[in-house]
C-alpha positions in Angstrom: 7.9 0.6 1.2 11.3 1.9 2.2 12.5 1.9 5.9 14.2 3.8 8.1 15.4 1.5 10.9 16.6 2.7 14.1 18.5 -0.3 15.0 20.6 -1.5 12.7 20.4 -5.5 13.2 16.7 -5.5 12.4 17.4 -4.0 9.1 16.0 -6.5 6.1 17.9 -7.7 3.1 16.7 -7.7 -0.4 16.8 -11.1 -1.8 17.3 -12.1 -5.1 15.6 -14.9 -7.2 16.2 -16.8 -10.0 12.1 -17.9 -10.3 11.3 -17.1 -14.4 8.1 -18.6 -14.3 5.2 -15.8 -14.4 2.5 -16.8 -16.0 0.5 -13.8 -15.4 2.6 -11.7 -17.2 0.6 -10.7 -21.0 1.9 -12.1 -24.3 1.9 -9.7 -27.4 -0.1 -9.4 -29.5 -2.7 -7.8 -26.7 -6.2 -8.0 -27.0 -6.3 -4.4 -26.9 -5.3 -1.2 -28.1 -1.5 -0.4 -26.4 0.3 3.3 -26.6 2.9 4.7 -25.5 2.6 8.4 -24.1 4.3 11.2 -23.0 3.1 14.1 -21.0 4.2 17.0 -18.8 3.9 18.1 -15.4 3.8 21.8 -16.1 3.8 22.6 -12.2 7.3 21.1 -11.8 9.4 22.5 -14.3 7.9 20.8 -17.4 8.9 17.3 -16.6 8.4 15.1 -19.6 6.5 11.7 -18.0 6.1 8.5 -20.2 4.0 5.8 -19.4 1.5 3.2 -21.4 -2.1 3.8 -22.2 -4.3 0.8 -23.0 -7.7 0.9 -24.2 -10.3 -1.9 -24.5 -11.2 -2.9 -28.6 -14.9 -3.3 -27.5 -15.9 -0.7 -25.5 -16.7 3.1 -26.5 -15.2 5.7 -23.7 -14.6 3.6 -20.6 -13.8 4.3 -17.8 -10.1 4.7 -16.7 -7.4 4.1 -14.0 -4.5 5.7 -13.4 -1.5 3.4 -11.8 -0.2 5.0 -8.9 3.3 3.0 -7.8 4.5 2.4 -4.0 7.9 3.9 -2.7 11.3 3.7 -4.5 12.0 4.4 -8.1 9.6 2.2 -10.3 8.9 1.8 -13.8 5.5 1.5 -15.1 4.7 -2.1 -14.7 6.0 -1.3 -11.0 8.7 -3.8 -11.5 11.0 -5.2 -8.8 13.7 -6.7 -11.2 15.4 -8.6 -7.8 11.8 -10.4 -7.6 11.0 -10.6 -11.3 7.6 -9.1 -10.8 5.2 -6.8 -12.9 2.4 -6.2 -10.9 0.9 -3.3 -12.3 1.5 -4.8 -15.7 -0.7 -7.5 -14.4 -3.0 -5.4 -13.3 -3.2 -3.3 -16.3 -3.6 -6.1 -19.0 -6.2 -7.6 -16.5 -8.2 -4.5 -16.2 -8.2 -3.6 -20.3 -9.4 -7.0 -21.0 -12.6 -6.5 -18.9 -13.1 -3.1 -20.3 -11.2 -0.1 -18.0 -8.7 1.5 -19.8 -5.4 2.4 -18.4 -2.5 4.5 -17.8 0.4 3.5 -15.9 3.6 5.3 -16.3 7.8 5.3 -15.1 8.0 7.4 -12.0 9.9 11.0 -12.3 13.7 10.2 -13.4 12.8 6.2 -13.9 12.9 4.8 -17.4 11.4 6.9 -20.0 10.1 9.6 -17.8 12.0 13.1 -17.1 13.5 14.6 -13.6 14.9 14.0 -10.6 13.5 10.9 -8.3 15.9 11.5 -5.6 14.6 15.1 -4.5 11.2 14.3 -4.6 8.6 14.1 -2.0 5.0 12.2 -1.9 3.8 15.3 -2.4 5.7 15.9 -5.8 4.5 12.3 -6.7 1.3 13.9 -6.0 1.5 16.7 -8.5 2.4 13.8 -11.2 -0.6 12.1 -10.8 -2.5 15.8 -11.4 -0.4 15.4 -14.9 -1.6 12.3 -15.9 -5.4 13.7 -15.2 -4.8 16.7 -17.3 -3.2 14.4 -20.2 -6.4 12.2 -20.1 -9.1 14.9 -19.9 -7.3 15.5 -23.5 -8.6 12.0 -24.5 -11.1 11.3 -26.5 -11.4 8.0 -26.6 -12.2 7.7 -23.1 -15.1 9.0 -20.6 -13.2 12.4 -19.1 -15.9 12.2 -16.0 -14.7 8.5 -15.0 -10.9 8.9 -14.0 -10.0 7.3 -11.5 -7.2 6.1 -8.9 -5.4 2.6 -8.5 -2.4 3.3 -6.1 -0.3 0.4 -4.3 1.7 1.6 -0.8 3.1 5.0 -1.1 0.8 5.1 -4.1 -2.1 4.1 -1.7 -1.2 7.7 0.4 -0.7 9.4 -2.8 -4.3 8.9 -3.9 -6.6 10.4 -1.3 -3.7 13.3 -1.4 -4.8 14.4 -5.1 -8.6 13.3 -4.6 -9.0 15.3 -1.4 -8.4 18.7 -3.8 -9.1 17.2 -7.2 -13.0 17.1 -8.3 -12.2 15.1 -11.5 -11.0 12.0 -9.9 -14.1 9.6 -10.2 -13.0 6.9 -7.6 -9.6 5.9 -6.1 -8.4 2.1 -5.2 -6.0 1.7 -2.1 -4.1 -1.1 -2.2 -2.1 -1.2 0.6 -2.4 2.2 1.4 -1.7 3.4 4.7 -4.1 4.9 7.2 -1.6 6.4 9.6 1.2 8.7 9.6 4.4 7.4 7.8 6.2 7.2 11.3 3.8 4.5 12.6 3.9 2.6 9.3 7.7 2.3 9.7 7.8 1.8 13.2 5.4 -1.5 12.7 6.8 -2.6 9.7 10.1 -3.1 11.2 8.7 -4.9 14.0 6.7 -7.0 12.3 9.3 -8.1 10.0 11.7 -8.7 12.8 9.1 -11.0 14.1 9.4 -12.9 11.1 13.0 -13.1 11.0 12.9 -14.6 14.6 13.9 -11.6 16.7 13.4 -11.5 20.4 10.4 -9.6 21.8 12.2 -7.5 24.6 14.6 -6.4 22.0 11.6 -5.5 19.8 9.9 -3.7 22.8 13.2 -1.5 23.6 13.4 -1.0 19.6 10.2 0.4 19.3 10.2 2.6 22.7 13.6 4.4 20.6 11.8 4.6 17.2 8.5 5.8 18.5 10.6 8.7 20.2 12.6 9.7 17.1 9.7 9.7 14.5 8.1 12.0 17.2 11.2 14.1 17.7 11.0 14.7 13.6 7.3 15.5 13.3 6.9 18.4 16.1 10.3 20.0 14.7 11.2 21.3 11.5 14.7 22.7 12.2 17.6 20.5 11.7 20.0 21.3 14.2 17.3 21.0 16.9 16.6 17.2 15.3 20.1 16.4 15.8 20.4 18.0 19.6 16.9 16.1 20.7 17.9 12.6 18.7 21.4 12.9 20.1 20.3 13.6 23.7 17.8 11.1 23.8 19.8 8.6 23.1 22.9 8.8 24.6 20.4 9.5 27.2 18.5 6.1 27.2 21.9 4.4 27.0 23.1 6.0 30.3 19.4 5.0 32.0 18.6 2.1 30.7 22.5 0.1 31.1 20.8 -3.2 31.0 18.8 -3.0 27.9 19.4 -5.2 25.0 19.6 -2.1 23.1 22.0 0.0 25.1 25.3 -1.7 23.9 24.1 -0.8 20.5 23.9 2.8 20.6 27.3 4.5 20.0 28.4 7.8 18.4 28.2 6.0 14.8 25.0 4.6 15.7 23.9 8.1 16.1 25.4 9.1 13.5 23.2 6.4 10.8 20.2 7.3 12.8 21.1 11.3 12.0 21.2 10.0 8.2 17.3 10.3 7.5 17.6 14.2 7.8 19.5 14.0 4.2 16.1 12.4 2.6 13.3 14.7 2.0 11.3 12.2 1.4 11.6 10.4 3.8 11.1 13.5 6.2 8.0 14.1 4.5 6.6 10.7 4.9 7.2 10.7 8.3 5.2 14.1 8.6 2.1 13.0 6.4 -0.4 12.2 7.7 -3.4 10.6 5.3 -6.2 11.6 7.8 -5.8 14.9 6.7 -6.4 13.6 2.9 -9.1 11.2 3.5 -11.3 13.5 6.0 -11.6 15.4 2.3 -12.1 12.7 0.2 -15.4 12.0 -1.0 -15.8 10.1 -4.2 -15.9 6.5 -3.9 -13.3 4.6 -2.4 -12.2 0.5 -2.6 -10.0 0.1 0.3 -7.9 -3.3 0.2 -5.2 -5.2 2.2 -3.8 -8.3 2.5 -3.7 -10.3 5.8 -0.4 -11.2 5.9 1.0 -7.9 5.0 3.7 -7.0 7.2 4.9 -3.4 5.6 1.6 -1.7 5.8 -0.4 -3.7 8.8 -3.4 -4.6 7.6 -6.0 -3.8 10.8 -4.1 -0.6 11.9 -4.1 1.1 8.5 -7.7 -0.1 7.1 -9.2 1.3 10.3 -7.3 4.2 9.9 -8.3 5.1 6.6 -12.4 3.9 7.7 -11.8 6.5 10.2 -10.7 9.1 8.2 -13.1 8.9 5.5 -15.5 8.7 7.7 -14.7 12.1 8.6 -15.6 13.1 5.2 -18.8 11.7 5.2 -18.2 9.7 2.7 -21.1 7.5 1.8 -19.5 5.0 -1.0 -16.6 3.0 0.9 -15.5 -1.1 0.7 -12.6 -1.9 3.1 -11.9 -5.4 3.0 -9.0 -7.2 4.5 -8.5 -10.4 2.2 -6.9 -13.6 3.4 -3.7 -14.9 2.9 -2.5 -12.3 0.7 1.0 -10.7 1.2 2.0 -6.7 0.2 2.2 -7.2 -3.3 -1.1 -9.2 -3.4 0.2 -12.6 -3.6 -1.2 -15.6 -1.9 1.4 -15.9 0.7 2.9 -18.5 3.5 4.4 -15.9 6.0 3.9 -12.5 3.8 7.7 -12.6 4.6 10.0 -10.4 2.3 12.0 -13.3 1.6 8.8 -14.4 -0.4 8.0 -12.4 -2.8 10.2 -13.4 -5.4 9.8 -17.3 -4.7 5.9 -16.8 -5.4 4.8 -17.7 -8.9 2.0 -15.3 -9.3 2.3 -12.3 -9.4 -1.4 -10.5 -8.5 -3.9 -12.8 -6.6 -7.1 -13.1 -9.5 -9.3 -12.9 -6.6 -8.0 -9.2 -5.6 -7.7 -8.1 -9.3 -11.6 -9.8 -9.6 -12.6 -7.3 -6.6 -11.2 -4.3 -8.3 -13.1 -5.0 -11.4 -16.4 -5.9 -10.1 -16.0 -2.8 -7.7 -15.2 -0.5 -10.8 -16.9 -1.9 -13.0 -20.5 -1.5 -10.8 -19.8 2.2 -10.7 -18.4 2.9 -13.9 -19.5 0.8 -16.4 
């Protein structure tokens, strides 16, 4: 997920890799029917989407998934080209082969697909995934009352957002999904991945004290200028009480200024302003609920409890939460679940996390 850090030495590099080796990713020919599509969101302008549709040779109308990518332009196989990673092509091949058909599909302005990625919000994401629903109920080589959900991170919030309002959507999958506003989720993912980079705790503590306080500042206002005045104040405010904090020399009028930056991203303003209770306490059809244990982006315990809560609120009666060992935010099996690991791993989807979505499914829906 991206990040909007309030102090710029915990900010996290992206790493490059060299590792070719990914076993897990298919081989033409398939053992299944592959097609590329096209469809439109007619809600936003027409957009033109593109994606892949697989279908299994052996099974008459199965069900279906719908790929649902995490935050930051993405194609369809929800590749990371600086980790050399296809996960969702992964998961899609995996999925086809034991009978679920599949569409997965390049994000608005991303490959193949139509618009602008820049200007949109979760909530535009949202209306994409209503696209893809619409294009399948057109289908008839697949069961039109067994649609369901697969989304990874953002993807993860985006699910329960269109399922809350969407009676078609059979079932939705959260893989990483968060359970807790997008202020918290940034505010621990920084931390946590400062802890694994070696920073100190009381600079931590004073980081997240500032953080905390900003992500508030933008969720109870939706005026600009007073976001600037209330950021701005606090602040230079905090530098001028607190002299002896680690953090204090760092805060400076350019500071302020990078901090101030997050008010150009309308995204990012919306994430920070979700909140997925609101979704979940709606959502009712079943839901598979997984995270690993060394996630540090989206914390495992704080967000699974969050989303148990919230569906819980909807009185849903079909819910699996699991937290499953060792397994990092892409679903590898992971040392640390550092960042700096992803692209070092070899595989690319843990089999037993892409068994538990099956089996889960597959129960339900066969």
């Amino acid at each position: 997920m991206k990040q909007f850090l309030i102090i710029a030495i915990l900010s996290i590099s992206i790493f490059s890799y060299s590792q070719n080796n990914r076993p897990q990713d298919p081989i033409e020919p398939y053992n299944y029917l592959s097609e590329d599509v096209y469809f439109t969101n007619t809600a936003a302008n027409n957009i033109k989407l593109a994606g892949t549709f697989t279908l299994p040779k052996t099974k008459k109308k199965p069900a279906v998934a719908i790929l649902i990518s995490g935050s930051g332009p993405q194609n369809r196989n929800e590749e990371v080209k600086q980790f050399n990673h296809r996960p969702f092509l992964v998961l899609s091949d995996y999925l086809t082969n034991q009978g679920i058909a599949v569409l997965r599909y390049d994000d608005r302005g991303v490959a193949k697909s139509k618009g602008d990625f820049g200007s949109a919000t979760s909530l535009d994401f949202a209306s994409d995934v209503e696209a893809a629903i619409s294009y399948l109920k057109t289908r008839k080589d697949i069961d039109t009352s067994k649609i369901g959900l697969i989304g990874h991170s953002e993807g993860g919030l985006i699910a329960p957002i269109v399922a809350s309002k969407n009676r078609d959507v059979a079932f939705i999958v959260l893989l990483a999904g968060t359970g807790v506003n997008g202020g918290k989720i940034l505010e621990t993912q920084t931390r946590r991945a400062a802890e694994l980079a070696g920073a100190q705790k009381n600079i931590l503590d004073e980081n997240e004290k500032l953080s905390s306080k900003i992500y508030d500042i933008i969720r109870n206002n939706t005026d600009e200028e007073i976001i600037k005045t209330e950021i701005t104040n606090f602040l230079n405010g905090f530098k001028k009480n607190n002299p002896t904090s680690p953090i204090a020399s760092v805060i400076s009028p350019t500071m302020i200024k990078q901090q101030l930056s997050v008010l150009k991203s309308e995204w990012m303003l919306n994430f920070i302003r979700l909140e997925p209770a609101d979704y979940l306490a709606k959502t009712t059809c079943p839901v598979l609920a997984l995270n690993g244990s060394k996630d540090f982006q989206v914390l495992p315990k704080l967000n699974l409890e969050g989303i148990k809560n919230g569906l819980e609120k909807a009185n849903n009666k079909d819910v699996t939460i699991k937290e499953l060992d060792d397994l990092n935010h892409m679903f590898q099996t992971a040392e640390t679940g550092s960042l700096q690991e992803y692209g070092q791993i070899e595989e690319t989807f843990s089999p037993i996390a892409l068994e538990i979505i099956k089996d889960w499914i597959l129960e339900r829906f066969d």
